[in-house]
C-alpha positions as CSV (number, residue, x, y, z in Angstrom):
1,X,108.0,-10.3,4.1
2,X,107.9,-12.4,0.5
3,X,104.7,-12.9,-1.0
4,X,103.3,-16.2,-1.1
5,X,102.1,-17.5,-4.6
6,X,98.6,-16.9,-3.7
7,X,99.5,-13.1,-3.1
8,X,98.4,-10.2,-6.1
9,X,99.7,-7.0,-6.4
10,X,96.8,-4.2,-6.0
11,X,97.8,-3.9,-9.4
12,X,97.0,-7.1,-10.2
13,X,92.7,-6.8,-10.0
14,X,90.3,-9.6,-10.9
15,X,89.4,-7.3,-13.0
16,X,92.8,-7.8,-15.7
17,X,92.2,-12.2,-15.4
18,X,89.3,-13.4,-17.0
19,X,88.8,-17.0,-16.0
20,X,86.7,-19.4,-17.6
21,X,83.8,-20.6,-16.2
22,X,84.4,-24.2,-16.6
23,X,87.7,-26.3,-17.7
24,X,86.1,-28.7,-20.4
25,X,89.2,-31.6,-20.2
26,X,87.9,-31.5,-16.6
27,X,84.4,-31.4,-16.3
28,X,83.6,-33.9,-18.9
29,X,85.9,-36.6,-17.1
30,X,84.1,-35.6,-13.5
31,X,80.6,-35.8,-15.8
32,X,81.3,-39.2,-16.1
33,X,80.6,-40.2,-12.6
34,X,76.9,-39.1,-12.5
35,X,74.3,-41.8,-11.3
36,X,73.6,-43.2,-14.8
37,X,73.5,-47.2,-15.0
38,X,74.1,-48.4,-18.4
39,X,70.2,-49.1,-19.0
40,X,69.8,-45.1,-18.3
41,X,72.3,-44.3,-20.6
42,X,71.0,-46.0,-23.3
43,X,67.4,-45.0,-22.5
44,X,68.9,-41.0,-22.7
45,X,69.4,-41.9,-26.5
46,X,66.5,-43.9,-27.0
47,X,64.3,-40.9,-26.0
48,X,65.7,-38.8,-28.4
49,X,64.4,-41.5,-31.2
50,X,60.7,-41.5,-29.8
51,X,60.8,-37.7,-29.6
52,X,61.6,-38.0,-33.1
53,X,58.7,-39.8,-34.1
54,X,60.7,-42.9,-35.0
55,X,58.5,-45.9,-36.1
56,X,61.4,-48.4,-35.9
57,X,64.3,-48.0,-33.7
58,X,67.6,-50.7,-34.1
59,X,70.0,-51.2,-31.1
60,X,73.0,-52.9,-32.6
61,X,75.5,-53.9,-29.2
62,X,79.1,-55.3,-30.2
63,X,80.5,-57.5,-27.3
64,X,84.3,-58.5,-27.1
65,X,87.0,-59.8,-25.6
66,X,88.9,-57.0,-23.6
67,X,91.9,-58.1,-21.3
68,X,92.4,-55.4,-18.5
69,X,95.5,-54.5,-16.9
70,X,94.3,-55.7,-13.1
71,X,92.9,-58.8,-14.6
72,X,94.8,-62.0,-15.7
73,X,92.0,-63.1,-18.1
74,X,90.6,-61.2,-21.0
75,X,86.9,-60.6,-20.2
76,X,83.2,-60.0,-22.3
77,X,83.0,-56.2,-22.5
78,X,80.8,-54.1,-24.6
79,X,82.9,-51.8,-26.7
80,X,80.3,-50.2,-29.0
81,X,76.6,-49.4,-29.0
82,X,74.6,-47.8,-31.6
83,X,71.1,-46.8,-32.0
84,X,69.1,-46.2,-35.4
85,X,66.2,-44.8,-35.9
86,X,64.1,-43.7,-38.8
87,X,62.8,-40.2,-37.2
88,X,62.5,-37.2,-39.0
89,X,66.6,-36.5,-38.4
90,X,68.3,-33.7,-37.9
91,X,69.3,-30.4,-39.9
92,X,72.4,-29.2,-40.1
93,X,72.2,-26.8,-37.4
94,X,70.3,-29.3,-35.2
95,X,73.1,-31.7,-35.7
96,X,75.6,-28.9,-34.6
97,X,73.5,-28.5,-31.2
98,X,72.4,-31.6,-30.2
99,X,75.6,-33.1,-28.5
100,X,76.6,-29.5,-26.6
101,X,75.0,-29.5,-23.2
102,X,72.2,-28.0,-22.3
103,X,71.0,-27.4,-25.7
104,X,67.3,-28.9,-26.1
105,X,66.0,-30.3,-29.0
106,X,62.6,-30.6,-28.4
107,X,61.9,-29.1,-31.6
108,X,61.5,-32.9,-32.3
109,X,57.9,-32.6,-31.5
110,X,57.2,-32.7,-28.4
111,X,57.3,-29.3,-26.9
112,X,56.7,-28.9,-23.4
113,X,55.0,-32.7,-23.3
114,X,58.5,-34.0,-24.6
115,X,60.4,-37.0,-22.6
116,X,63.4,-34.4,-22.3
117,X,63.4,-31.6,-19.9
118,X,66.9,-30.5,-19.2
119,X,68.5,-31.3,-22.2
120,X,71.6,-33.0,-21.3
121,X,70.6,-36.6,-21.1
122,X,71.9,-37.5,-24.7
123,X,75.2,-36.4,-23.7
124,X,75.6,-37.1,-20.4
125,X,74.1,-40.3,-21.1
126,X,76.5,-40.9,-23.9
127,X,79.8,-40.3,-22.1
128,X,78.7,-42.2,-18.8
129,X,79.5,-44.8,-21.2
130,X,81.7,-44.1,-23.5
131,X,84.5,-41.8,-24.8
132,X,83.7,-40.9,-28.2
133,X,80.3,-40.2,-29.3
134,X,79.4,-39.8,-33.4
135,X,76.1,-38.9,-34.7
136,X,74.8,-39.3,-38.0
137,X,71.5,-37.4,-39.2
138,X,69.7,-36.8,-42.5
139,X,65.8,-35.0,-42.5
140,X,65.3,-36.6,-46.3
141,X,65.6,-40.5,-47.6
142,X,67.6,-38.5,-50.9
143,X,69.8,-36.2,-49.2
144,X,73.3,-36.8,-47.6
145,X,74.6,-37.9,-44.3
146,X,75.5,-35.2,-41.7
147,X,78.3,-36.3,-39.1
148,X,79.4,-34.6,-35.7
149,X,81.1,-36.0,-32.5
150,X,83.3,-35.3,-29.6
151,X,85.9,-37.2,-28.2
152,X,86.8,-37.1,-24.9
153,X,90.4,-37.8,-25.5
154,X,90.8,-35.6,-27.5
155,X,89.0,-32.9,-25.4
156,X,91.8,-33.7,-22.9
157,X,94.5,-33.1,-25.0
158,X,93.2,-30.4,-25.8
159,X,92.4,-31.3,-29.8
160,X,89.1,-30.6,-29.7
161,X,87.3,-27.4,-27.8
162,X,84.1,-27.2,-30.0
163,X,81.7,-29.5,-31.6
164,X,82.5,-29.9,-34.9
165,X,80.7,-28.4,-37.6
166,X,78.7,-31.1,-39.1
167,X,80.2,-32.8,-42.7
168,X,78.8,-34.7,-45.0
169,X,79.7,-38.1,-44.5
170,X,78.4,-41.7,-44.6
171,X,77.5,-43.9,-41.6
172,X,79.3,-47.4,-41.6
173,X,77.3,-49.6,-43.8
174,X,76.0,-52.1,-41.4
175,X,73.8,-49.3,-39.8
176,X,72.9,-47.0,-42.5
177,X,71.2,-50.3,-44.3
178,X,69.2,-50.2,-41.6
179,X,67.3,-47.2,-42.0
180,X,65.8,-48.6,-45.1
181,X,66.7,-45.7,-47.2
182,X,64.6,-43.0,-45.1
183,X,65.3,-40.1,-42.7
184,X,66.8,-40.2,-39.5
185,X,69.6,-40.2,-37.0
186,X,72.6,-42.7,-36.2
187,X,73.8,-43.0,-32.8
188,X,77.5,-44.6,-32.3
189,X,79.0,-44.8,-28.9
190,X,83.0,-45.9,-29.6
191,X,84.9,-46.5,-26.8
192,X,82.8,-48.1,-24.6
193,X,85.1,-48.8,-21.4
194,X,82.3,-49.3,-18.5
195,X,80.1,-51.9,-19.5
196,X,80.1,-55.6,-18.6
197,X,79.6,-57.9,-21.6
198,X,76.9,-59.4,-20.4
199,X,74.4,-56.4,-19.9
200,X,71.0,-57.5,-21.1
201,X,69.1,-54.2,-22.3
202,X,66.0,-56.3,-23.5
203,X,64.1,-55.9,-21.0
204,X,65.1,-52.7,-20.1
205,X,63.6,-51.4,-23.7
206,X,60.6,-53.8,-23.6
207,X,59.4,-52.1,-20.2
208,X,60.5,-48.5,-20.3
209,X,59.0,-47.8,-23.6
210,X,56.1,-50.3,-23.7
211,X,53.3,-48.0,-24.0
212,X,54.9,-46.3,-27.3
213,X,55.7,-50.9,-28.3
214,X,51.8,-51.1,-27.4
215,X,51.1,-48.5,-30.0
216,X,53.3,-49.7,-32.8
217,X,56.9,-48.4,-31.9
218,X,59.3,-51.2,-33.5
219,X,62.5,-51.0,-31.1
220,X,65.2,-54.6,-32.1
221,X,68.0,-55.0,-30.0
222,X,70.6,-56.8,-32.1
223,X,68.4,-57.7,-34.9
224,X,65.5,-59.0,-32.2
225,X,62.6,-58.0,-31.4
226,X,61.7,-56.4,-28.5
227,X,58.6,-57.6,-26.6
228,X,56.9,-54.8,-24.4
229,X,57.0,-56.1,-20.5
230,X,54.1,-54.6,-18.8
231,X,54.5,-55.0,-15.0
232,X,50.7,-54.8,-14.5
233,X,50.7,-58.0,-16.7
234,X,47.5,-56.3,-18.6
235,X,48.9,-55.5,-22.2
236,X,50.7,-57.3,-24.9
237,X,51.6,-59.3,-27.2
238,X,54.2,-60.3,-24.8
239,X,57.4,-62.7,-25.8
240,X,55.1,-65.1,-23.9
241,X,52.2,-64.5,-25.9
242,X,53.9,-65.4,-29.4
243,X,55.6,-68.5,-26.9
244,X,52.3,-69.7,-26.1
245,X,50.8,-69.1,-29.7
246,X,53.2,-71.5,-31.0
247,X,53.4,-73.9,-28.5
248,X,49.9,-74.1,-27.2
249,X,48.1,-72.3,-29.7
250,X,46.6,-70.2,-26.7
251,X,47.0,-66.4,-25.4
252,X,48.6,-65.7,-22.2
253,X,46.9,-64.8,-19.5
254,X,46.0,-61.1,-18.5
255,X,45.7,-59.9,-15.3
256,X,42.8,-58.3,-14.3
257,X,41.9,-54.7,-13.4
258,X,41.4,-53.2,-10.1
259,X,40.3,-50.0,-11.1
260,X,42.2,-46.1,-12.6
261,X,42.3,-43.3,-10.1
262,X,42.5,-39.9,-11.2
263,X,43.8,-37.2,-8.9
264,X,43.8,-33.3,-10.0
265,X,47.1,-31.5,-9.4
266,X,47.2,-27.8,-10.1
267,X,49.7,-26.8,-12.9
268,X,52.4,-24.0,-12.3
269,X,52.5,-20.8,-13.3
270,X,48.6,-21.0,-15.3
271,X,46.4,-19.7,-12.8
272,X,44.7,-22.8,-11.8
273,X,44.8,-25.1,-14.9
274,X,45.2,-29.1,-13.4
275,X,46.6,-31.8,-14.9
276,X,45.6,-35.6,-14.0
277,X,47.6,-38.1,-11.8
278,X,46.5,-41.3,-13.1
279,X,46.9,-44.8,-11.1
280,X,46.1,-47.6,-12.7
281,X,46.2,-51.1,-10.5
282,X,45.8,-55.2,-11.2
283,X,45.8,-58.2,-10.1
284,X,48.0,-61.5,-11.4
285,X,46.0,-64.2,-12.7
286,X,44.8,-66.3,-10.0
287,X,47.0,-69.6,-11.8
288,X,50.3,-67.9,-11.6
289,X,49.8,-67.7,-7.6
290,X,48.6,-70.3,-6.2
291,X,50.4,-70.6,-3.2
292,X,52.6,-68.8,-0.8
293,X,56.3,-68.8,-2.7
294,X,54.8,-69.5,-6.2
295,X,56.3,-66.7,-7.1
296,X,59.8,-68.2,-7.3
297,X,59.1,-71.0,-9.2
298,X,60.6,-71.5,-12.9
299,X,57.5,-69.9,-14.7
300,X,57.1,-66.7,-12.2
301,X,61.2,-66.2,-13.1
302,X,60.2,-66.8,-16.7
303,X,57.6,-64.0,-16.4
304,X,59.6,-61.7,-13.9
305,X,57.4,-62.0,-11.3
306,X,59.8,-62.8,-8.9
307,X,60.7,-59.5,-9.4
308,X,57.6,-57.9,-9.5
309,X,57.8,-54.8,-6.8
310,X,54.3,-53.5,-7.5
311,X,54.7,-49.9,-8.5
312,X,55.7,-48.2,-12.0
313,X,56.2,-44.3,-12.7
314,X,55.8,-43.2,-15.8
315,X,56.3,-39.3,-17.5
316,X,54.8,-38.7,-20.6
317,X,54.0,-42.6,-21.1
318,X,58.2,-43.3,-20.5
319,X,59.2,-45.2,-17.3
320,X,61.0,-43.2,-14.8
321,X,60.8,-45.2,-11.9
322,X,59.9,-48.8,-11.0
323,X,60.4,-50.6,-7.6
324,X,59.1,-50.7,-4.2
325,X,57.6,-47.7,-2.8
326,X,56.7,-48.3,1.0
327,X,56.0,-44.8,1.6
328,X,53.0,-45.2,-0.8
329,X,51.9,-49.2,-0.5
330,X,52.3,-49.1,3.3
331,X,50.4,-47.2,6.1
332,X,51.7,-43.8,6.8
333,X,54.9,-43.9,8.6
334,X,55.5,-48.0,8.0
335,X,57.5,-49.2,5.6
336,X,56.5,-52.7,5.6
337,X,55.8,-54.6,2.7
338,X,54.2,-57.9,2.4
339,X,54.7,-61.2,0.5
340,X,51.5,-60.9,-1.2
341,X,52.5,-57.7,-2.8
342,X,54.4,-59.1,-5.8
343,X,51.2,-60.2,-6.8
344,X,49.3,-57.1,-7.5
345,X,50.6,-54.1,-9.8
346,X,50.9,-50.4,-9.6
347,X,51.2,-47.8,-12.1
348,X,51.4,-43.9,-11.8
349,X,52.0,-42.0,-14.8
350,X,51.4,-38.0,-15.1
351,X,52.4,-35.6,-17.8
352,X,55.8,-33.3,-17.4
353,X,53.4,-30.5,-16.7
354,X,53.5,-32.1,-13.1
355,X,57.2,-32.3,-12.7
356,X,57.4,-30.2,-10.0
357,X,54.7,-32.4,-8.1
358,X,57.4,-35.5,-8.8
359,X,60.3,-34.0,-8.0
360,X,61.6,-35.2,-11.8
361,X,65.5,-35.3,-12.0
362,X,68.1,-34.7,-15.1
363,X,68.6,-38.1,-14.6
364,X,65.2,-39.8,-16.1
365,X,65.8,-43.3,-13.2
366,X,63.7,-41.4,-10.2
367,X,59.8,-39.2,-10.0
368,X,59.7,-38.9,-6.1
369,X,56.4,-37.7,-5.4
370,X,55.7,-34.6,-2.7
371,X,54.7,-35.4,0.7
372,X,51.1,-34.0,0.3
373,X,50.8,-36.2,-3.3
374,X,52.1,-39.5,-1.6
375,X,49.4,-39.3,1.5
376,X,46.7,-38.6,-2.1
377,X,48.2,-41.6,-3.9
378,X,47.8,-43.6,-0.7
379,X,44.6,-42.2,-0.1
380,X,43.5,-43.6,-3.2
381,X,45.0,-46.8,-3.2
382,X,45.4,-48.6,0.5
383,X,41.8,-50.0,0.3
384,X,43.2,-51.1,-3.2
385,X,46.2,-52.9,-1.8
386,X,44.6,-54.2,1.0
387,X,41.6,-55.8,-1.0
388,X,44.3,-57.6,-3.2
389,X,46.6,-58.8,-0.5
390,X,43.2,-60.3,0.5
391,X,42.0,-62.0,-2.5
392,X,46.0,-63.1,-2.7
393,X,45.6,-64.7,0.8
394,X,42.2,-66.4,-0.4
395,X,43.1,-68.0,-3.4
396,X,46.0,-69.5,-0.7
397,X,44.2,-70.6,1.9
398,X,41.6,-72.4,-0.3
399,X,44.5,-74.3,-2.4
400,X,45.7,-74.9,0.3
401,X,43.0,-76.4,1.8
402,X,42.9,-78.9,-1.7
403,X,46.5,-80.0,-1.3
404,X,45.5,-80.9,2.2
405,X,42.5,-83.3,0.4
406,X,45.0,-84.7,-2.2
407,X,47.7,-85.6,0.4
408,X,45.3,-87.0,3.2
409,X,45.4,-83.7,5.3
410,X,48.4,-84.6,6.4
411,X,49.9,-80.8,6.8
412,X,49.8,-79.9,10.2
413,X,51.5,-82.6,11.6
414,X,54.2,-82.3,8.9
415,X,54.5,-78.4,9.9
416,X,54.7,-79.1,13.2
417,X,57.6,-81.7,13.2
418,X,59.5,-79.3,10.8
419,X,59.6,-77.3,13.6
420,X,60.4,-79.7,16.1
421,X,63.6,-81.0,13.9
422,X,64.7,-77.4,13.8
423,X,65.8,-77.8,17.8
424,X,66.2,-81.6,17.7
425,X,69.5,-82.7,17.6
426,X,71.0,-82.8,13.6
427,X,70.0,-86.3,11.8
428,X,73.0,-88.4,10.8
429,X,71.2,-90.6,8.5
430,X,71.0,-89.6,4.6
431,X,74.1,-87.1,5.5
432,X,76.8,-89.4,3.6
433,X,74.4,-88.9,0.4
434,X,76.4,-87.2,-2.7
435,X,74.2,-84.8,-4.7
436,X,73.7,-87.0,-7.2
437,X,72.8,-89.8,-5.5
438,X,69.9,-87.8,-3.6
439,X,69.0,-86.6,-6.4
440,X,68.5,-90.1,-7.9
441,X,66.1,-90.7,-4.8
442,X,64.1,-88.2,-4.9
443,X,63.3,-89.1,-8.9
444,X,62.2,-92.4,-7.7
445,X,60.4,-91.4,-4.9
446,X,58.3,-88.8,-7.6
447,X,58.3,-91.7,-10.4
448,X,56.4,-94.0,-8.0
449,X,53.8,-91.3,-6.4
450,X,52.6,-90.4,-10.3
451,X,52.9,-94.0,-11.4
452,X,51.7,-93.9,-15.0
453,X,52.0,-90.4,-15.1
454,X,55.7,-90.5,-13.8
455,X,57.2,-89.9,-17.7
456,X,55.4,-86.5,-17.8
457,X,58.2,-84.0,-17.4
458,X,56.5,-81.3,-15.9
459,X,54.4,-83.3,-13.3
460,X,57.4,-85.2,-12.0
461,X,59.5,-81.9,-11.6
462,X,56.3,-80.7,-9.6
463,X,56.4,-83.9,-7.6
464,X,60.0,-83.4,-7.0
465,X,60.1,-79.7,-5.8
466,X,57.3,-80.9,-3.4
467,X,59.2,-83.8,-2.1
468,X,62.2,-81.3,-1.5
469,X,60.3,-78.5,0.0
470,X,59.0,-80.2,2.9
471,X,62.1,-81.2,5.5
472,X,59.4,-84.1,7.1
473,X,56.7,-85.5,4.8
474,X,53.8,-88.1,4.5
475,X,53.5,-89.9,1.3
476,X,51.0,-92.4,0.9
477,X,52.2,-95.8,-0.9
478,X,50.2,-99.0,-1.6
479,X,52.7,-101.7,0.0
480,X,51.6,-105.1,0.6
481,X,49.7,-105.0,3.5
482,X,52.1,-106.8,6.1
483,X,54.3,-103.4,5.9
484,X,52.9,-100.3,8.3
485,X,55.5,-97.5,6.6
486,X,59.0,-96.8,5.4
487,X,60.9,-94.2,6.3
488,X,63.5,-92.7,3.7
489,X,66.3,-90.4,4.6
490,X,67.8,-87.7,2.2
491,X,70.1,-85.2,2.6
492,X,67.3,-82.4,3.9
493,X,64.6,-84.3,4.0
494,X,62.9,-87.2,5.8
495,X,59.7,-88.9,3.7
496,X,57.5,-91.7,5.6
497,X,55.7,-93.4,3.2
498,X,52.6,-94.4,5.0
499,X,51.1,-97.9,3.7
500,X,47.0,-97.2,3.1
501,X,46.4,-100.7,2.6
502,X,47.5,-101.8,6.0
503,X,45.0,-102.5,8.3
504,X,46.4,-100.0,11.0
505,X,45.3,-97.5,8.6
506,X,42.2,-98.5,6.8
507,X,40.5,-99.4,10.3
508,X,42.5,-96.4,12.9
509,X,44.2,-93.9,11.3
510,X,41.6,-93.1,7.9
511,X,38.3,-93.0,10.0
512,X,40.3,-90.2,12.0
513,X,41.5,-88.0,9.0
514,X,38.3,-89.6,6.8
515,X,38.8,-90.4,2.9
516,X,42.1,-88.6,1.0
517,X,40.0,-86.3,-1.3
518,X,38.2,-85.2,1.8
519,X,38.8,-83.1,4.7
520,X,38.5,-83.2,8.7
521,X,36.7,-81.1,10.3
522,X,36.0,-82.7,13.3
523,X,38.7,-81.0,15.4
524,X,38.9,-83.8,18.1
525,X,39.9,-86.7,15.5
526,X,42.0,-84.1,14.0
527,X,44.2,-83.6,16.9
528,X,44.3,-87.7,17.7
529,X,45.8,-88.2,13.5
530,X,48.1,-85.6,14.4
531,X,49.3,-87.6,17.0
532,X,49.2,-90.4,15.4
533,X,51.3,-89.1,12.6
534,X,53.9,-87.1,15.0
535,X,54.5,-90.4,16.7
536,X,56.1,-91.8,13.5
537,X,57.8,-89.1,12.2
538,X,59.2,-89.1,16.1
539,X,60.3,-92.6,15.2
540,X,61.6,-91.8,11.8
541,X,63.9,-89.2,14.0
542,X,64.8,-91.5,16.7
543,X,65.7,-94.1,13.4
544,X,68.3,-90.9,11.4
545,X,70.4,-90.7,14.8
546,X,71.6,-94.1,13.6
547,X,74.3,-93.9,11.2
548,X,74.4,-97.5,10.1
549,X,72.3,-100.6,10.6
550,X,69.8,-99.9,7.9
551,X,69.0,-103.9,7.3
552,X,68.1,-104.2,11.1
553,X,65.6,-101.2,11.0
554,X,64.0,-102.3,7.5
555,X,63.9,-105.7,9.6
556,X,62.3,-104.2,12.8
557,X,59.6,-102.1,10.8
558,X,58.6,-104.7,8.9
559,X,58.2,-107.1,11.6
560,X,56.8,-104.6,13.9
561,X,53.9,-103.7,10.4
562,X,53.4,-107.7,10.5
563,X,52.6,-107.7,14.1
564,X,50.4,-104.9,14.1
565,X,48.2,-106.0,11.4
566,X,48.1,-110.0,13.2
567,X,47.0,-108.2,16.3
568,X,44.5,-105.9,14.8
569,X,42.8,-108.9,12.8
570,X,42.4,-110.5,15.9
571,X,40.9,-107.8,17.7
572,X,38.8,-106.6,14.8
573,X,38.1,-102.9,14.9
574,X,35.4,-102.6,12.7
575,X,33.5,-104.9,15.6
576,X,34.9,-102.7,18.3
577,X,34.4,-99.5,16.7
């Protein structure tokens, strides 16, 4: 019988192949496709300036037009990335280390407490995004550059099997100028084939490494400065602090605290040394929510509220983590979150001395805490979380309760026929309106509400988004008196604007709901101005079924607001009352 390829000779032992233990072309192509995003990648690199003791770090990002073979238009693509930073740099043999994998460099200072724990994340970092890597270090402000790279083209050709030895050599001129003429280390990333041109890292930097911003770390990203983003909403200066200053000449607002948590977690391997698990938590200033949904409003996007998932991880003062945790917010075994919960803010740091207890990964993007940590961390926190989503739901319901004064108390009977119309039949009426020319009502409709006030930007915007959020609405008008209401149909929404100086409601409907800036609380009368109120916005509906014939309703309400006030005058409630 022939022998198969896969067949040896007895001659033929193990023992005469040596085989190498990895195939570089072929595992550095594979390393590519780790779980890296491009914010991790760049964060790898960053890390490696902290650890350096960098006081000023510079992220200089070069966006072009790239045309790709599958694509008919040439698209925005980042094709280089570097990062400078004026650390204490690398020597020579240092520099020969620091790209192979799995050579630490802690050596930078931090030991044992460094960021880095595996020591690949420079590299792997480096390659998930692009294919040639140069580095550039110098440990004195009057010595020479030092250069080393790989390439992983070359690599797969087989051109290049080792790091290079590190030369002499100078950076490009753009980035050496700015290290100001100290020590440290130049980061280049050439080749860049995997990242979308429009890739924001700002606030990416400003939040992952805002405690070392807080303390006077410098970090620009393309000649700007960076602005630490705190999702706590506790420290600054923030971008919306300097904003503010020069706009308003005020400080932002800070949320407030609700209280640090320590919890003692035994160390490995020291014979019952701990280490501290600290949570800190806050709440948002009470402006910034006033209301259920405030949080996707203009400002709250401006801020990043709306998405604001209440908890942070940190290691050694460096986000790992930040997102929604439900195993830890929630109660044990429910993941349910709540809408309130944007509104409050979560952060959990510890030192790498507790890695174990998070379950740390090469990959600084994920701390998973162990099951008998989470149940301490919720232990510690639920009354926390719940106390918050109260006050949240307090500062609602008592807003709440004032927009009900400023629009008559008019809400329950608007809630209720929203939730009629969503069964009715579909209106007809306002449906033919082009965008633009509902938009031009809606203006109209806000410019008379705020009457002298209607050329103040902001209020009439306000106005507006309240005129649109409501699918049936009251707004009160002063109409010569002959005229009960108008009804006016948009494209979502249906607005009766109620007359307050006809007699129908000065002498019936305002004893029922009592003045505008105050509230009902008889329950009775309550119920009958609901009625009253559901009986024309039933009319209003009846009137939308109708595409056409918009002179003859005008015609009938207005005749039928003439009658009613004749007939009242004669009768004369205030007599019968």
């Amino acid at each position: 019988m022939s022998k198969t390829r896969f067949e040896m000779n007895p001659s033929e032992s193990a023992q005469n192949h040596s085989v190498a233990l990895i195939r570089v072309d072929r595992m550095y192509e594979s390393l590519r496709y780790n779980d890296y995003s491009a914010q991790n990648g760049l964060g790898e690199i960053v890390d490696n300036s902290v650890e350096a003791g960098a006081a000023h770090i510079a992220v200089m990002v070069t966006v072009e037009k790239v045309r790709k073979p599958e694509k008919k238009k040439a698209t925005d693509q980042i094709t280089e990335i570097a990062v400078i930073d004026d650390g204490c740099g690398m020597d020579e043999i240092t520099l020969h280390r620091c790209l192979a994998l799995g050579e630490s460099i802690r050596e930078y200072g931090g030991g044992k407490r460094s960021i880095g724990r595996f020591g690949v994340g420079m590299t792997l970092g480096s390659i998930s995004l692009a294919r040639r890597i140069e580095v550039y270090s110098r440990t004195r402000s009057d010595e020479a550059f030092r250069y080393t790279f790989i390439d992983l083209d070359d690599i797969q050709q087989g051109d290049l099997i080792c790091i290079p030895v590190p030369v002499v050599q100078d950076p490009p001129r753009e980035y050496a100028e700015l290290l100001n003429k100290s020590s440290g280390t130049i980061v280049i990333l050439k080749k860049c084939d995997r990242i979308d041109g429009t890739m924001d890292f700002s606030n990416y930097l400003g939040q992952t490494y805002r405690k070392f911003i807080e303390r006077g770390l410098e970090i620009k990203l393309n000649g700007e400065r960076v602005y630490l983003h705190d999702p706590l909403y506790m420290a600054g200066p923030t971008i919306f602090d300097v904003q503010r200053l020069a706009d308003e000449g005020a400080i932002e607002p800070k949320a407030i605290s609700l209280g640090e948590f320590r919890i003692p977690r035994e160390i490995p391997g020291t014979g019952g040394k701990t280490a501290d698990v600290t949570i800190r938590m806050s709440l948002l200033p009470e402006q910034w929510r006033p209301t259920m949904g405030a949080g996707g409003s203009a400002d709250a996007k401006k801020r990043k509220i709306d998405r604001n998932e209440g908890v942070s991880i940190l290691r050694a003062d460096r986000e790992v983590f930040y997102g929604h945790v439900p195993y830890i917010t929630g109660k044990k075994g429910e993941a349910k979150s709540d809408d309130k919960d944007r509104w409050w803010g979560c952060e959990i740091s510890f030192p790498p001395e507790l890695d174990n207890d998070f379950q740390v990964r090469y990959i600084k993007r994920g701390a998973e805490p162990t099951a008998d940590l989470r149940d301490q961390i919720r232990a510690a926190i639920s009354e926390v979380v719940q106390t918050a989503r109260k006050m949240v739901q307090e500062t609602w319901n008592v807003n709440k309760s004032e927009e009900s004064k400023k629009a008559g108390n008019f809400g329950e009977a608007e809630e209720a026929m929203a939730k009629a119309g969503s069964i009715l039949p579909q209106s007809k009426k306002g449906k033919e309106l082009t965008a633009a020319e509902d938009e031009k009502k809606v203006d109209a409709l806000a410019a008379a509400a705020l009457g002298s006030e209607k050329n103040d930007i902001q209020k009439k915007e306000q106005k507006k988004a309240e005129i649109r959020k409501k699918p049936y609405s009251i707004e009160p008008v002063n109409y010569p008196k002959m005229v009960l209401f108008d009804t006016v149909h948009l494209l979502n929404n249906t607005i009766i604007k109620l007359n307050v100086n006809h007699p129908f409601y000065k002498n019936v409907l305002q004893p029922l709901c009592g003045d505008l800036s105050e509230p009902e609380a008889n329950q009775e009368r309550q119920n009958i101005k609901n009625a009253i109120l559901l009986l024309l916005f039933a009319y209003a509906k009846a009137e939308s079924m109708f595409e056409n014939h918009e002179a003859v309703f005008d015609n009938l309400r207005s005749q039928w607001g003439s009658a009613l006030a004749t007939a009242l005058s004669e009768y004369d409630c205030e007599v019968h009352s």
